[in-house]
C-alpha positions, 0 to 999 in steps of 0.5 A: 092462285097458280099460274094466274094470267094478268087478265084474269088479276085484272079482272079479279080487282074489277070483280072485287071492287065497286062495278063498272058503270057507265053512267054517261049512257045510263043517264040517258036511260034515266032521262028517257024514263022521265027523271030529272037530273036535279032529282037523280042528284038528290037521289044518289047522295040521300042513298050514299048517305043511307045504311047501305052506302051506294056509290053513284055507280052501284045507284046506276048498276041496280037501275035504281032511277026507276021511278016506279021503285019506291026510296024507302025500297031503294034504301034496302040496296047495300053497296060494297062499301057497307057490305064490308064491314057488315061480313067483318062483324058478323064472321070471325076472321079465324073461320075465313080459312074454311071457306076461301081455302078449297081443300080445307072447305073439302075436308070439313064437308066431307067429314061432316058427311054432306055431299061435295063434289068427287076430288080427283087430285090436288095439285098444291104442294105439302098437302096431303089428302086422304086416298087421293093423289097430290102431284106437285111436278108437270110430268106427274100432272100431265100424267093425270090428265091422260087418264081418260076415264077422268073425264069429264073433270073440273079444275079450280084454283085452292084460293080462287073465287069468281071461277076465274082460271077454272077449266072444264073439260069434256075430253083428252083426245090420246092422239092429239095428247089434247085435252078438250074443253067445253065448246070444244077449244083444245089445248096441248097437255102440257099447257094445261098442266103448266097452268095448274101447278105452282102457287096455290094449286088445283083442286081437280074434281069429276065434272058435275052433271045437269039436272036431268030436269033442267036439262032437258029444258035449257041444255047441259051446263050446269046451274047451282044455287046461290043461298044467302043464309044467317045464322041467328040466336035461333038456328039457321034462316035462309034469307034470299036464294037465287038459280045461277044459270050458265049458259052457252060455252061459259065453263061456270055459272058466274054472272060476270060471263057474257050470257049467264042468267039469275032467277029469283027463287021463291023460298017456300015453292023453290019456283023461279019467280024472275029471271034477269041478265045484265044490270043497269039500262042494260038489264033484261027482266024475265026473257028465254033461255038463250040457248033453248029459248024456253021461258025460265020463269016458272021453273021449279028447282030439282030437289028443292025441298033436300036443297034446303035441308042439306043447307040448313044441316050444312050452316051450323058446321061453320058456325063462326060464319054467321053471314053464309053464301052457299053455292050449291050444284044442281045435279043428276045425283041431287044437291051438291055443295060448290063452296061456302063463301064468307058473307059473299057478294050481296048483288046477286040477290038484289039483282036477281029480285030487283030488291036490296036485302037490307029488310027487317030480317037482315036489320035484325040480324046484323043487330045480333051481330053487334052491327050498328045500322 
């Protein structure tokens, strides 16, 4: 990742691993619902011990001293830990190229004909691409980002994930020799492309519109979908999907950025189904829009019925990844694929449904993989 700040390497390692709980203060929350510490304990080591391996800190992030929630239910919950080892057999480590590294992920959807975002230029040495500039040198970057009619544009690290060290930017203000970004921070021109040379580079694509839908109900950042997909014996299943919803000045929908949302989707009618924003005692079920303070619940996705077919069109192109994550924008133009991640996080679908993954479906899949539960 090219000119990566310490925060941001901080922050992927804390991303990476087991979440940050406070258990202290969750504990409380568990007393005040009325649970024992004596039957907390029990609770936590039966779902260390069960198929989805939880860490007390994952036991407390999915809120799962819930004393409505049935144990066989909590025992769906798959923490990291077995996550892991899930995603390494049922993926061939040869294909993990085709996801994590942006350019290659870019060229085998484009030739496959499925809708990727418009690629501006790249900025990783030695790469060459077809029709589209690969400026390697600050001047030549600088350059670029004076080029007005590129505006608004997305840069994203070649080898980043989270969307850290991504920019998104409105405008370039020629005056100033400024570029803008959202919420309206400025930064000189040649800052900006200091920061996105060197190491892995950039990948600087036009920015995506909102769904005109969706925007006019919640504003203008743009949501995607987050489609967990297996591909089994039998073809493609789509197993969970979940609305990624960016909110406020945030320059991407991750969850991890203060504010953004999560909502379930309902498979057959592509309808938001629950909505959520924090985890553990801090988790908020089903509130407004921060923004608009319309109700997300009850949103039907734009185009869900083209959505499905294009991720069930786009699943056997990578067929090594047998355990998919598809991020797809949800824009003025119609579905559009961010990236296809290698397994992926599980938590954003058990959050979102306040339900692990690790049903039958799952069960059998992983079993056809050759994993044993």
């Amino acid at each position: 990742m090219g000119a990566t700040s310490t925060a941001d390497e901080t922050l992927f390692r804390s991303l990476s691993g087991i979440p940050n709980v406070d258990i202290a203060y969750n504990l409380r929350s568990a007393f005040v619902a009325g649970r024992r510490a004596t039957s907390l304990l029990r609770e936590v080591i039966a779902l260390r011990r069960a198929a989805g391996r939880l860490t007390p800190q994952e036991y407390f992030y999915y809120r799962l001293w819930d004393p409505d929630l049935p144990l066989t239910e909590k025992q769906r919950f798959v923490g990291k830990q077995a996550q892991h080892p899930m995603h390494v057999t049922c993926n061939s480590q040869s294909w993990f190229a085709t996801a994590a590294d942006k350019i290659l992920f870019h060229t085998v959807m484009a030739g496959a004909r499925l809708p990727v975002p418009e690629l501006l230029a790249a900025t990783q040495a030695g790469r060459s691409l077809a029709n589209v500039p690969v400026p390697t040198d600050q001047a030549a970057v600088m350059n670029l980002l004076r080029r007005a009619e590129l505006y608004p544009l997305f840069a994203k690290p070649v080898a980043g994930k989270y969307s850290l060290s991504v920019l998104s930017a409105d405008a370039y203000d020629r005056d100033a020799d400024e570029v803008i970004h959202v919420g309206g921070e400025r930064r000189a021109v040649c800052d900006v492309a200091a920061s996105i040379i060197g190491g892995a580079g950039f990948l600087l694509q036009r920015r995506l519109n909102q769904a005109p839908q969706l925007a006019a109900l919640f504003g203008p950042r743009l949501w995607s979908v987050r489609v967990l997909v297996f591909l089994r014996r039998t073809g493609p299943t789509i197993h969970r999907a979940v609305a990624k919803i960016a909110t406020g000045a945030n320059p991407a929908d991750n969850y991890w950025r203060t504010g953004n949302m999560l909502g379930a989707i309902e498979l057959t009618s592509g309808i938001i189904q629950r909505v959520v924003r924090g985890a553990g005692a801090d988790l908020a079920v089903n509130q407004p829009h921060p923004d608009t303070g319309r109700p997300v619940i009850g949103t039907p996705i734009p185009d869900w019925p083209r959505l499905v077919e294009l991720v069930m069109s786009a699943a056997p192109v990578f067929a090594g990844i047998r355990t998919q994550s598809w991020d797809v924008a949800l824009t003025d133009q119609g579905p559009v694929f961010l990236e296809v991640n290698f397994g992926g996080d599980l938590n954003l679908a058990q959050l979102a449904n306040g339900k692990g993954v690790l049903d039958e479906g799952y069960i059998e899949h992983l079993r056809e993989c050759g994993y044993r539960i």
